[in-house]
C-alpha positions in Angstrom: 0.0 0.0 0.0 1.3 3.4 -0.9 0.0 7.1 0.7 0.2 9.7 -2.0 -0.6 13.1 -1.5 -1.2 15.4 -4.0 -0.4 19.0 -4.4 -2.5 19.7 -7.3 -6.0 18.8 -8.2 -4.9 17.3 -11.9 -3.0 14.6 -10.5 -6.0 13.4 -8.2 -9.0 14.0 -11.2 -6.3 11.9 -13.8 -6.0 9.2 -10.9 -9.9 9.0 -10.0 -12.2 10.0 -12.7 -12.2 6.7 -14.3 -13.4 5.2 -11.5 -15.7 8.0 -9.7 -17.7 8.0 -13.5 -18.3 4.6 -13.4 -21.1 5.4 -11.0 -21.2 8.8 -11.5 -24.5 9.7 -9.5 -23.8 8.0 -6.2 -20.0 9.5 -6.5 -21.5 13.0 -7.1 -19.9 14.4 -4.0 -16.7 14.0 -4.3 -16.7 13.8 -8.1 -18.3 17.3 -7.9 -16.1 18.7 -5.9 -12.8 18.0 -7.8 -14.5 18.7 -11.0 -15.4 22.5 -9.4 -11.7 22.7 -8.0 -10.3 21.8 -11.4 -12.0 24.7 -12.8 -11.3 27.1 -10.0 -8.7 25.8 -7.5 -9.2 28.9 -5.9 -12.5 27.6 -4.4 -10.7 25.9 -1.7 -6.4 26.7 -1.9 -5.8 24.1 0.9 -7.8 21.4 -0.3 -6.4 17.7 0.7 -6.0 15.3 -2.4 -5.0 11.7 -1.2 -5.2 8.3 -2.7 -4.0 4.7 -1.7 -2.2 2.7 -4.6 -2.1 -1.2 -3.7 0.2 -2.3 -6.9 -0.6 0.5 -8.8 -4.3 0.4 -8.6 -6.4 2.8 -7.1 -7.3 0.9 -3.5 -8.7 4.7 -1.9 -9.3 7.8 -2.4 -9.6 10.9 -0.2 -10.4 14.6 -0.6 -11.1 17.5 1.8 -11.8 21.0 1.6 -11.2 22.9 5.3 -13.0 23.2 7.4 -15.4 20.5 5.8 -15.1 16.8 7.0 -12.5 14.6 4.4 -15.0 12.5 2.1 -13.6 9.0 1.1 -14.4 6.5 -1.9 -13.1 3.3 -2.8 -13.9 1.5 -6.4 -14.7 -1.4 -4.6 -14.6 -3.2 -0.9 -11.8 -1.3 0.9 -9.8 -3.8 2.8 -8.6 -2.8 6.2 -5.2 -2.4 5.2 -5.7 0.4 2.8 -7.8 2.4 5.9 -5.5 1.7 8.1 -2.5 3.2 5.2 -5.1 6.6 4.7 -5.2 7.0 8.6 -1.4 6.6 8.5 -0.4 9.3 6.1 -3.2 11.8 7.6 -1.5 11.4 11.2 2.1 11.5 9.6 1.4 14.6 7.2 0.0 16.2 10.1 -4.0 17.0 8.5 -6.1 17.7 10.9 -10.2 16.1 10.0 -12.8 17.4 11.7 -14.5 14.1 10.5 -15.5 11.6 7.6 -18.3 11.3 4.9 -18.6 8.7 2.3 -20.5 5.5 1.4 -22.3 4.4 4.8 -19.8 1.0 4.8 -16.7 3.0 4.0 -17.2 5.8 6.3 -18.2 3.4 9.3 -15.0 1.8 8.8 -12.4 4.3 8.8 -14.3 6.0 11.8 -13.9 2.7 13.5 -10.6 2.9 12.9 -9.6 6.8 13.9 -11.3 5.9 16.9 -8.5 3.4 17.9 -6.0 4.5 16.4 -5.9 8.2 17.6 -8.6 7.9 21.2 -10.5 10.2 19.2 -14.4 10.4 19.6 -16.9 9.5 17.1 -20.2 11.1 16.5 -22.2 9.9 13.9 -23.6 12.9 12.6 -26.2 12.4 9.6 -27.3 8.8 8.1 -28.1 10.2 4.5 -29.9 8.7 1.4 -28.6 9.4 -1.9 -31.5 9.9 -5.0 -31.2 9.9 -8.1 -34.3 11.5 -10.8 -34.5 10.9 -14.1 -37.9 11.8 -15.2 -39.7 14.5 -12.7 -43.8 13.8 -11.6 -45.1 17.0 -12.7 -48.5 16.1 -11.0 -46.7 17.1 -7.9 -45.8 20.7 -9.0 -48.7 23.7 -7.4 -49.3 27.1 -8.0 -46.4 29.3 -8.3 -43.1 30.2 -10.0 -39.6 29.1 -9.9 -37.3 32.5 -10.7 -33.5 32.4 -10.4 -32.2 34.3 -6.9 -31.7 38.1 -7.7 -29.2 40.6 -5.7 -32.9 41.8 -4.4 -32.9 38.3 -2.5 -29.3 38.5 -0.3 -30.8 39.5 2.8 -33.6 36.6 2.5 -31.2 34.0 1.1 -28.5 34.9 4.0 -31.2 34.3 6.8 -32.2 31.5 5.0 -28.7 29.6 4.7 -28.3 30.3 8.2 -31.6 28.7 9.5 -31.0 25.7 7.4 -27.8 25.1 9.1 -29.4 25.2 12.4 -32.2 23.2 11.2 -29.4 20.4 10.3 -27.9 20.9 13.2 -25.1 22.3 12.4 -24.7 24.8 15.2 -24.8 28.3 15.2 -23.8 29.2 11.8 -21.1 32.0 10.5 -23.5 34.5 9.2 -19.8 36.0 7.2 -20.0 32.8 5.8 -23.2 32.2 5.0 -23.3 36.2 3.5 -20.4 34.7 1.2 -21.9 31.6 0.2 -25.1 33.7 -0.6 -23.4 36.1 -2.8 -21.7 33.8 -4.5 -24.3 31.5 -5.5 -26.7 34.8 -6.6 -23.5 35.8 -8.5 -23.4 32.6 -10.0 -27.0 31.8 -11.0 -27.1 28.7 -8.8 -30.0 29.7 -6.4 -33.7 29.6 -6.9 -36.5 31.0 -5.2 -40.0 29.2 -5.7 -42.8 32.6 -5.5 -46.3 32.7 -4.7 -48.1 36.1 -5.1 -45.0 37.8 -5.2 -43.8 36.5 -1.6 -40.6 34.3 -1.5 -41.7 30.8 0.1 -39.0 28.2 -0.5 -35.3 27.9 -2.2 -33.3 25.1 -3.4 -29.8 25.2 -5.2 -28.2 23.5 -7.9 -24.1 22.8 -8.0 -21.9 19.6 -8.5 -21.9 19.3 -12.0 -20.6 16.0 -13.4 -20.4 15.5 -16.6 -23.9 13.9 -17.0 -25.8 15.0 -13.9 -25.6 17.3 -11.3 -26.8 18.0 -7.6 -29.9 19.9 -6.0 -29.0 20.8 -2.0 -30.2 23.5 0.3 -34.1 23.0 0.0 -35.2 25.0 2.4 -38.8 26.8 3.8 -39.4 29.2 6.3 -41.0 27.9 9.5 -44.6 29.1 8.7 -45.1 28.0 5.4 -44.1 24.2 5.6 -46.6 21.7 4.9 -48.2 23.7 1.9 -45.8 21.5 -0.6 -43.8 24.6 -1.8 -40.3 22.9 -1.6 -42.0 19.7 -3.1 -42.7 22.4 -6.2 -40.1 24.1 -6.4 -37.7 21.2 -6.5 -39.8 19.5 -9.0 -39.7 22.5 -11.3 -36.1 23.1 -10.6 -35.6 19.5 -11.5 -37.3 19.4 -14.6 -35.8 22.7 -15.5 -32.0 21.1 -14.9 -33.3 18.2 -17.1 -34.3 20.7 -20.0 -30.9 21.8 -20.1 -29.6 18.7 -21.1 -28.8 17.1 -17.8 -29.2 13.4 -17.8 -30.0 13.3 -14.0 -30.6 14.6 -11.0 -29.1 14.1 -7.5 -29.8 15.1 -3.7 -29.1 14.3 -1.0 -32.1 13.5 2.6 -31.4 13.1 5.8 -33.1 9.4 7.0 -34.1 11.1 10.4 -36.4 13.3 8.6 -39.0 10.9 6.5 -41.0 14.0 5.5 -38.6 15.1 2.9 -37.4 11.5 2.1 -41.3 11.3 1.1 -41.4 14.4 -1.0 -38.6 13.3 -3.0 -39.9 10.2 -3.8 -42.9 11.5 -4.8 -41.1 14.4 -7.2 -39.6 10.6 -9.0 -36.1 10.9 -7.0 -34.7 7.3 -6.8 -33.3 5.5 -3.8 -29.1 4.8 -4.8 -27.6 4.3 -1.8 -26.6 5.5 1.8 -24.1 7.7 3.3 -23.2 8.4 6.3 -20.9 11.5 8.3 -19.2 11.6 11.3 -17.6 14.3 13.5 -14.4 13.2 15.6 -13.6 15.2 18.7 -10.1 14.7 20.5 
């Protein structure tokens, strides 16, 4: 087994797009991610790029982008070995993880594993579905209109990023951060806002292109206006709209602790791939 770390996100795309496109839609994390830092490394300037070799062959792969948890992939059952070479390297190149996220087997195991080998705690922190749509139910979609996010919307979309961190439980958020994130993603025509009568009452975003599909994330609605099937709508018509645009498919992904929204995405046509799971260590 062999630890490589990479300086520069070519290396790690040339080592692990053949294998992350093989099954591109349950991969979409981390194949979105290098794909977005391969067009703009800037994103992230200290993002982590590892992979374990056994004989030349892709055995592991790793990458992180601070202060977000490392996400790990393997193109097929991981042997304990290869964790054991990742955890290794990390302790010996001196990168600090807040925590793990990959396939729910994968991550399991190498949190198992930081647990012994460095006394850290382990907190599982989300049990996720990953879905998949390739043909949207319309029949779900209400009355309203899905309109990209406007510079008009930044004091809105800012609360709103911020509440749906809390509502994940994610802590208080970093409202500097979350100004950021909204800026960028008005900037960058990635946000949408589903209207009714004029009055904002739900968002969801697109990002994580790959080259066939790409990802729908932070559906949110403000407390107040749940229950009336606005998010159901306007990730249906944000959805169908992706798929219009030559997009083969569609991913998200649901947090199995809340069934609600594991049932509205079903009902939209979102198909069940596959589980993930994400830990937090603590020292």
């Amino acid at each position: 087994m062999q630890f490589v770390l990479y300086s520069e996100i070519e290396a790690f795309i040339e080592e692990t797009l053949p294998h992350l496109e093989k099954d591109e839609a349950i991969n979409n994390l981390m194949l979105g991610i290098a794909l977005q830092l391969q067009k703009d490394a800037s994103l992230c300037p200290d993002a982590v790029f590892i992979v374990i070799q056994d004989e030349n062959c892709l055995a592991l792969a790793a990458l992180m982008t601070p202060p977000e948890k490392l996400i790990v992939y393997s193109p097929g059952e991981a042997d304990t070995e290869a964790l054991k070479c990742l955890i290794q390297g990390i302790l010996e190149n001196n990168i600090s993880i807040p925590g793990v996220i990959g396939p729910a087997e994968l991550a399991g195991r190498f949190a198992d594993l930081w647990a012994l080998q460095t006394g850290s705690l382990v907190k599982l922190e989300m049990h996720m579905r990953v879905y998949e749509l390739r043909e949207v139910n319309r029949e779900v979609i209400g009355e309203g209109q899905l309109r990209a996010a406007e510079d008009k919307d930044l004091e809105f979309v800012i609360e709103a990023v911020a509440q749906f961190q809390r509502d994940a439980g994610f802590g208080e958020p970093d409202l500097e951060a979350c100004a950021a994130m909204a800026w960028r993603m008005i900037t960058n025509q990635t946000l949408y806002l589903w209207e009714l009568h004029r009055e904002i009452v739900s968002m969801a975003a697109a990002g994580r292109r790959t080259r066939s599909g790409i990802a729908i994330n932070l559906v949110y609605t403000p407390k107040g206006l749940r229950r009336h099937g606005y998010a159901t709508s306007c990730v249906a018509e944000l959805s169908q709209r992706l798929l219009d645009l030559g997009y083969q498919f569609c991913t998200l992904f649901a947090d199995l602790a809340n069934p609600i929204s594991n049932s509205i995405y079903q009902k939209i046509g979102y198909q069940p791939i596959g589980d993930y799971d994400s830990y937090l260590f603590n020292k």
